[in-house]
BALUM-184187 format. One record per residue (C-alpha): residue in one letter; x, y, z; residue number from 1. Coordinates in steps of 0.2 Angstrom, whole numbers. Layout:
REM residues N
SITE   vexza    east   north      up   doba
SITE       A       X       Y       Z    NUM
...
//
This chain:
REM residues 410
SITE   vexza    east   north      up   doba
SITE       X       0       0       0      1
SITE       X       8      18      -3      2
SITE       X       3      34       5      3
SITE       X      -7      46     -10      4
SITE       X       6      57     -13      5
SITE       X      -3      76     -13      6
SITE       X     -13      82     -30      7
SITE       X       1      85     -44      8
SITE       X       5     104     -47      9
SITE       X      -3     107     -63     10
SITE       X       8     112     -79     11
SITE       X       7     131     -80     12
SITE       X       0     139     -96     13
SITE       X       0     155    -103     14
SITE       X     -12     167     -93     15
SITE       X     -23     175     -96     16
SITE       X     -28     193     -97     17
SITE       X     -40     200     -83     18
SITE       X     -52     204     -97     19
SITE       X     -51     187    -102     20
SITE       X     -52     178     -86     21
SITE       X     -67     186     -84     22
SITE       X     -75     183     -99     23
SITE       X     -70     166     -99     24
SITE       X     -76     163     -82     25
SITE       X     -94     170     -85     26
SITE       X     -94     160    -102     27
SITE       X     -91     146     -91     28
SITE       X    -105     151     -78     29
SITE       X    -119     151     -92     30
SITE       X    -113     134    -100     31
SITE       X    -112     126     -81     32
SITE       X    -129     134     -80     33
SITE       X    -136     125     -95     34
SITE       X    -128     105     -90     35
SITE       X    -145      99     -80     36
SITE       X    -161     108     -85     37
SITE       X    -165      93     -98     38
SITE       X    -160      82     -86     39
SITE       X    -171      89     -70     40
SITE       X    -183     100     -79     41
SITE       X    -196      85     -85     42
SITE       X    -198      77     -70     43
SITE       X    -213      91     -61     44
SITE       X    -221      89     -78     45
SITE       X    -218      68     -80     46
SITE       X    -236      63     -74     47
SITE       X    -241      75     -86     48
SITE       X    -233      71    -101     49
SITE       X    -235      52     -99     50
SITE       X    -254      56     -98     51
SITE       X    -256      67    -111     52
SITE       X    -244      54    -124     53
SITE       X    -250      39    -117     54
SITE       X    -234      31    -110     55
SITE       X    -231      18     -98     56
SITE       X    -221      18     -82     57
SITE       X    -209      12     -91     58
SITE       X    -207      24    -105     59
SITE       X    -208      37     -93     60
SITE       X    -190      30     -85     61
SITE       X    -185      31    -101     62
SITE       X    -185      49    -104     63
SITE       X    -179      51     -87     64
SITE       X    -164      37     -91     65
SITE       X    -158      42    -109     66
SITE       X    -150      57    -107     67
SITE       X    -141      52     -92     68
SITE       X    -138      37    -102     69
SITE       X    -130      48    -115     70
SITE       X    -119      57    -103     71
SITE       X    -109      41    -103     72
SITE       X    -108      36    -120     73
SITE       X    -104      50    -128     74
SITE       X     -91      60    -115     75
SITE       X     -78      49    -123     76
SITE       X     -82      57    -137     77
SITE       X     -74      73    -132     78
SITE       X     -57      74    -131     79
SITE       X     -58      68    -152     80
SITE       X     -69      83    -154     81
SITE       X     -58      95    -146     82
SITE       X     -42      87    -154     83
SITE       X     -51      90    -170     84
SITE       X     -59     108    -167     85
SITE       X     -54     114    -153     86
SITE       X     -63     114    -135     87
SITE       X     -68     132    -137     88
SITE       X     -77     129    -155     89
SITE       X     -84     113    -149     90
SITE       X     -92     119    -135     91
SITE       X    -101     133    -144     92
SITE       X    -104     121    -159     93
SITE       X    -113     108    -144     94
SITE       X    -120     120    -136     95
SITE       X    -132     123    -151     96
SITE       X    -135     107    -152     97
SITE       X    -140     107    -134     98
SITE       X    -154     122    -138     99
SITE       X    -159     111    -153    100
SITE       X    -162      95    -142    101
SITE       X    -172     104    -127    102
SITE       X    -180     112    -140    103
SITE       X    -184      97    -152    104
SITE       X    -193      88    -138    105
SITE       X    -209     100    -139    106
SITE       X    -210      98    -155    107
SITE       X    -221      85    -159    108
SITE       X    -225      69    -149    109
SITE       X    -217      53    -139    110
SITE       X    -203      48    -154    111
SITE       X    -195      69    -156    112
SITE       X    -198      70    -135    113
SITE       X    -186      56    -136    114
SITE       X    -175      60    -147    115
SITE       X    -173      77    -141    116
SITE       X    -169      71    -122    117
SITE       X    -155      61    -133    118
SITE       X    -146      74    -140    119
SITE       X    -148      84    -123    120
SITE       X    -139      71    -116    121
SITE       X    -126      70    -126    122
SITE       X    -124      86    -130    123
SITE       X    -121      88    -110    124
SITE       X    -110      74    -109    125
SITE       X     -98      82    -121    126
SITE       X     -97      98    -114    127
SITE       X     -96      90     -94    128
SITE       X     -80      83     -99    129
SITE       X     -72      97    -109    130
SITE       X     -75     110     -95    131
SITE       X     -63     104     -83    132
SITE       X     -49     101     -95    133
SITE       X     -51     120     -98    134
SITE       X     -51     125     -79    135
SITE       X     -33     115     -79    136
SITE       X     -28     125     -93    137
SITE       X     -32     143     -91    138
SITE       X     -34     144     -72    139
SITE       X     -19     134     -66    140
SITE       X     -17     142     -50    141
SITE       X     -35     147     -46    142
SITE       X     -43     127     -50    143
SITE       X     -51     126     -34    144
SITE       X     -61     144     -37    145
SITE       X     -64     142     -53    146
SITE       X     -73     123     -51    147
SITE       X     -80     128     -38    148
SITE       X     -88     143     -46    149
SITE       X     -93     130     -63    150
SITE       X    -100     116     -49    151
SITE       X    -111     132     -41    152
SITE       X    -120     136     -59    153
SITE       X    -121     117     -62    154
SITE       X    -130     114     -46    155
SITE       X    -141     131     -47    156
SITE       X    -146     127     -65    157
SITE       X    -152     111     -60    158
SITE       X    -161     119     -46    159
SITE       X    -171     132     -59    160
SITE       X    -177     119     -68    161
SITE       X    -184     107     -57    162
SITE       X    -191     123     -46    163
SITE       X    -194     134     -61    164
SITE       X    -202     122     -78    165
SITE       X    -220     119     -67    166
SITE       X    -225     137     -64    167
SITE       X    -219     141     -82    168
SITE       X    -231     129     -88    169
SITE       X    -245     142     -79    170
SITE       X    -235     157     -84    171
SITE       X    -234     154    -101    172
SITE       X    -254     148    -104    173
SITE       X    -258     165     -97    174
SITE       X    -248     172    -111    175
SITE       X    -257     163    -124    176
SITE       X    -246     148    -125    177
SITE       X    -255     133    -128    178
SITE       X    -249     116    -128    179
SITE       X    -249     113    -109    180
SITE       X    -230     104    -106    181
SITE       X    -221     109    -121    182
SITE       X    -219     127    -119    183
SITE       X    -213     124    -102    184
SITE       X    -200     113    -110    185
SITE       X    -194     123    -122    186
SITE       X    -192     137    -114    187
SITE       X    -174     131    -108    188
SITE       X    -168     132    -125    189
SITE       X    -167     149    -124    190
SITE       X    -154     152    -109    191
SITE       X    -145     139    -121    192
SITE       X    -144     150    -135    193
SITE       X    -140     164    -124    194
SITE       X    -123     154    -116    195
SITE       X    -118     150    -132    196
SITE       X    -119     168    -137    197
SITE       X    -110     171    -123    198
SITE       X     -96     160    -127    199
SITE       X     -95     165    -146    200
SITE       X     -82     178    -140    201
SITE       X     -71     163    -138    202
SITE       X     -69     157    -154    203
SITE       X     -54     168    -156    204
SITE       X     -45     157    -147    205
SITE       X     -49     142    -154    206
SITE       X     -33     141    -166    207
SITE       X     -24     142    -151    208
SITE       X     -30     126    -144    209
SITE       X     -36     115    -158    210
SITE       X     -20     103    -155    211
SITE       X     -21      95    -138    212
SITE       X      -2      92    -133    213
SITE       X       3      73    -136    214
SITE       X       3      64    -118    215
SITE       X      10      47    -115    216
SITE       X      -2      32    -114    217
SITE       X      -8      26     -98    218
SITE       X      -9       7     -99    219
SITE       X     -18      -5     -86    220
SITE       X     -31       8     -80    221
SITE       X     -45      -5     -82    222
SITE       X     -37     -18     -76    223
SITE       X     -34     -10     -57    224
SITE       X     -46     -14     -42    225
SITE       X     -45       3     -35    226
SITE       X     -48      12     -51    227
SITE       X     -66       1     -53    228
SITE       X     -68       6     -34    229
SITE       X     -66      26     -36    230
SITE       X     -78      23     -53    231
SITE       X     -91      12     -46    232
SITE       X     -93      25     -31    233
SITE       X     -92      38     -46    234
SITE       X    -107      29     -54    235
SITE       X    -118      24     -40    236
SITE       X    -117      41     -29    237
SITE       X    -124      49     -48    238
SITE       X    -138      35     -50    239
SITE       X    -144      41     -30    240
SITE       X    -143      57     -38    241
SITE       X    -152      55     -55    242
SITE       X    -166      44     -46    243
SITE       X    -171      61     -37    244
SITE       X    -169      74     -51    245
SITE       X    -179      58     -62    246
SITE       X    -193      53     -48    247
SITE       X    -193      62     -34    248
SITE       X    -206      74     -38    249
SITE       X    -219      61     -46    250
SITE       X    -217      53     -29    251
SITE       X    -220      66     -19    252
SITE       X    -235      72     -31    253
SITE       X    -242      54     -29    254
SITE       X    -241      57     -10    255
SITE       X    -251      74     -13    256
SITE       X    -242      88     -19    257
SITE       X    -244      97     -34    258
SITE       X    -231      98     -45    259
SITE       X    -228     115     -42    260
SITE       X    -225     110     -25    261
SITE       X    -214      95     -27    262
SITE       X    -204     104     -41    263
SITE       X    -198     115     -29    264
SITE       X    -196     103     -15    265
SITE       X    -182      94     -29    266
SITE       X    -179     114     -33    267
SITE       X    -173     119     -14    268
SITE       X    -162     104     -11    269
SITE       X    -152     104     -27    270
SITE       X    -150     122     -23    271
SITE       X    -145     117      -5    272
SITE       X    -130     107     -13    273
SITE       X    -120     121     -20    274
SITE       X    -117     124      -2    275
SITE       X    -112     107       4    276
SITE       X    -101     106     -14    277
SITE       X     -88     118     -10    278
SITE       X     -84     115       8    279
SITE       X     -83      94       6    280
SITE       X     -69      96      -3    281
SITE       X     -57     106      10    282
SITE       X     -64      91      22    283
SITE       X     -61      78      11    284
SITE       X     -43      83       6    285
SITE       X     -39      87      26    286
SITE       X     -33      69      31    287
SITE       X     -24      53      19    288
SITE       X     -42      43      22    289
SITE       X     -57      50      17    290
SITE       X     -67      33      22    291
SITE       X     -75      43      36    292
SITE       X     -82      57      21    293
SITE       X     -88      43      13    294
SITE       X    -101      36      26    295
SITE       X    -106      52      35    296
SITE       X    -112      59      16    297
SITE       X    -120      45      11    298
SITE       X    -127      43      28    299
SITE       X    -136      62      24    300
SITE       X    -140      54       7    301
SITE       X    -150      39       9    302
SITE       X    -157      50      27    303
SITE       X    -164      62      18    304
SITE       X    -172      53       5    305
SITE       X    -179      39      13    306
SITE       X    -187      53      24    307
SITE       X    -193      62      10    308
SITE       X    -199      47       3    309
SITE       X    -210      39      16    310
SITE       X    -208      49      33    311
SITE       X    -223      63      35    312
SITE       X    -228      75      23    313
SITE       X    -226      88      37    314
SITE       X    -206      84      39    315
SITE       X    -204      84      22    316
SITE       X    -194     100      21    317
SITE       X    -183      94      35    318
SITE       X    -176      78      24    319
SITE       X    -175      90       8    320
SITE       X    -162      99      17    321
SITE       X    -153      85      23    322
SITE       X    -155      75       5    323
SITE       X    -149      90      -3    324
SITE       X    -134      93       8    325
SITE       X    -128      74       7    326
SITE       X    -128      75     -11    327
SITE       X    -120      89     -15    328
SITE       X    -106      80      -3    329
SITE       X    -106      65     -10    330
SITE       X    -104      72     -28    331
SITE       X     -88      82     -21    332
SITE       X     -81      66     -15    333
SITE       X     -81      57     -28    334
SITE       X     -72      72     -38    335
SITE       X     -58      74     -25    336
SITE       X     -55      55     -25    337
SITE       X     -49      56     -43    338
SITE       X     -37      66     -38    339
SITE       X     -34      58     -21    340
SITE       X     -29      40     -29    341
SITE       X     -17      44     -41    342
SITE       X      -1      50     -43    343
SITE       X       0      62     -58    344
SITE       X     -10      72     -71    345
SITE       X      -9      59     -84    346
SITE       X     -17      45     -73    347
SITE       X     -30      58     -64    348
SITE       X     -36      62     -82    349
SITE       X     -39      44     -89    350
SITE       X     -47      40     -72    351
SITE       X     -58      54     -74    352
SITE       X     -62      48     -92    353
SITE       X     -65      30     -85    354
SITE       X     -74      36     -71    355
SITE       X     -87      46     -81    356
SITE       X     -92      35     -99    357
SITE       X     -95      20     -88    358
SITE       X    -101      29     -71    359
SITE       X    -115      38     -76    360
SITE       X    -118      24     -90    361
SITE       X    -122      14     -72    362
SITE       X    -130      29     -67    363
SITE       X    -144      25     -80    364
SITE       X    -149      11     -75    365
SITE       X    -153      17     -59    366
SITE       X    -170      30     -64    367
SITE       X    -174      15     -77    368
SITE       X    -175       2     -64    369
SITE       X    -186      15     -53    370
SITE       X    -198      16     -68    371
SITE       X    -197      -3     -71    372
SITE       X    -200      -7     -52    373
SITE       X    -215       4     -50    374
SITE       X    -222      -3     -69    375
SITE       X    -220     -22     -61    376
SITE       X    -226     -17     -42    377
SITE       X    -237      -2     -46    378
SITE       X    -232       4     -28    379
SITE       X    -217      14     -22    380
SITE       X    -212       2     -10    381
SITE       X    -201      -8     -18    382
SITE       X    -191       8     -26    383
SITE       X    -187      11      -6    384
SITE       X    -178      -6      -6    385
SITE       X    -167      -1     -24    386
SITE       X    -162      15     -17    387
SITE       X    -156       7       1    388
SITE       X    -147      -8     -11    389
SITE       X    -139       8     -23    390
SITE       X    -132      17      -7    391
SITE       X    -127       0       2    392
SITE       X    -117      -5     -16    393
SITE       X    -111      15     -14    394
SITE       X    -105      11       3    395
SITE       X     -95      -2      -1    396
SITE       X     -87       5     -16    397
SITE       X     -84      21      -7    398
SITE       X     -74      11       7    399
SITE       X     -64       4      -4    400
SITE       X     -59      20     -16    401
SITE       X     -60      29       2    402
SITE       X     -45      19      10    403
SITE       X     -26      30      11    404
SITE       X     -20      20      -8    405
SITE       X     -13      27     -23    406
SITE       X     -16      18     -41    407
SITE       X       0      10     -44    408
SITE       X       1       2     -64    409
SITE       X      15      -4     -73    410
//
């Protein structure tokens, strides 16, 4: 066993202006702020939608599962992409797609609602793994600051959506709109229009970094225990977390809320998470074993939702707070133990690419097996028992990634 050495010092690069920092840094805000609205925004309006198209329970995890699906499958796809173009020309270039997906779902009826929620997806995949590449590049010696700032629009924009898509659905049929849902949705293609507005600035700099330096290969990744630990934990804190943006609000409308009501249940803890986000990882990084994070933010986790999901209506808020807390902790975590458990940037990045195309291709199937468990059951029940099995598995993956190693390969 070896002690993990402290986080590499990253490469410097050349800096950047204060003009440009700042431009960069609010470019980056309005992207951050457009990485989960298609992912939280339908679940207020689920019930709705699988009434007014006639789907199943089981359809209705699959809108909820593709485009986290898609977050997997095609973040690998990225780093081809930016080699190719450039990462400032592809994240403009996606981010249109982005508006044209959440905006292709209105559209017409179940097969364009899917493939819209499939473009979404991976049009955020892309752009979740080229952010931090960029933080690395053009803020070397303010990372922390600047991902914290990226992980605070991420988390608020999911917040908005899940708090914010229900009363639009009002607001906009007092305006005229008709269509009941699909206004509501596609409203969120307009703040993505906007961030890629916002970003066209730069394009100049895209010659600059269309070549992405060579690095040397790292071999035996997939083949290490410890790496399929920090990944699994990766994976399953994500699935905890998508089963709430996907289903928490039917849940709670099924136990008497309106969706209004329940979207801003979801809405206030995901906001709650920004707060929790940025202090877990100066406590994570405090001691060589981070074991001890591990079971006291899962503990708030699986606490807070259980609670929300079947304790009384009139403690709900109580759990929110406590769900929303835990897993803006958890998700901290599991970024800081990418860089905990291993030894230099090379391995950090291909553990970081390992960690996202299959962990949140596992956090899929998590929303998708709540959909199929309630089809089957037709009761909520049994969805209590897969969430306690998903933070168990957690747990014991966690432990494991948690424990004062570094990846050693050969």
């Amino acid at each position: 066993m070896s002690v993990a050495p402290k986080p590499p010092a990253p490469v410097p690069t050349q800096g950047l202006g204060r003009s440009q920092s700042i431009a960069l840094m609010a470019g980056m805000v309005l992207v951050g702020l457009n990485l989960r609205p298609a992912l939280s925004g339908v679940a207020p309006l689920l019930t709705e939608i699988r009434g007014d198209l006639g789907l199943t329970t089981t359809f209705g995890g699959l809108l909820t599962t593709a485009p986290v699906l898609c977050l997997g499958l095609f973040g690998p796809v990225a780093p081809r992409l930016a080699r190719r173009f450039g990462i400032e020309t592809t994240i403009f270039a996606i981010m249109l797609l982005l508006a044209f997906g959440t905006a292709l779902r209105c559209l017409g009826g179940a097969p364009l609602l899917f493939l819209g929620a499939i473009i979404a997806g991976a049009s955020i995949g892309i752009i979740g793994v080229l952010l931090p590449g960029l933080v690395k590049r053009d803020f070397p010696n303010r990372m922390g600051m600047a991902t914290g700032v990226y992980t605070m629009a991420l988390c608020f924009g999911a917040a908005a959506a899940a708090g914010l898509t229900a009363p639009a659905e009002h607001w906009l049929a007092d305006l005229g709109f008709a269509g009941q849902w699909r206004p509501a949705l596609a409203i969120w293609a307009l703040p993505a229009l906007v961030a890629a507005a916002a970003w066209a600035p730069q394009l100049a700099r895209a010659s600059r970094t269309a070549a992405a330096p060579a690095r040397p290969p790292v071999k035996g990744l997939w083949r290490n225990p410890l790496a399929w630990q920090v990944t699994f934990f990766m994976g399953l804190q994500s699935s905890l977390s998508y089963c709430v943006f996907g289903w928490l609000a039917p849940i709670l409308q099924d136990r008497g809320l309106t969706p209004v009501q329940s979207g801003l249940v979801v809405s206030v803890s995901a906001l709650l998470q920004v707060a929790s986000a940025m202090v877990a990882p100066m406590l994570t990084g405090k001691g060589p074993d981070q074991r001890w994070m591990v079971l006291l933010t899962l503990g708030l986790v699986i606490v807070g939702l259980m609670g929300a999901v079947a304790a009384p209506l009139s403690t709900l808020w109580l759990w929110a707070v406590i769900l929303g807390l835990g897993q803006g902790a958890t998700f901290a975590v599991a970024l800081m133990l990418i860089v905990l458990r291993t030894g230099d940037p090379e391995t950090a990045a291909a553990l970081s690419g390992m960690a996202q195309s299959v962990g949140y291709t596992l956090a899929a199937m998590g929303p998708f097996a709540v959909g199929l468990i309630k089809a089957a059951t037709g009761s909520w029940d049994a969805v209590q028992v897969l969430f306690l099995a998903l933070a168990a598995a957690c747990v014991i993956a966690g432990l494991g990634a948690g424990r004062n190693r570094v990846i050693e390969l050969p």
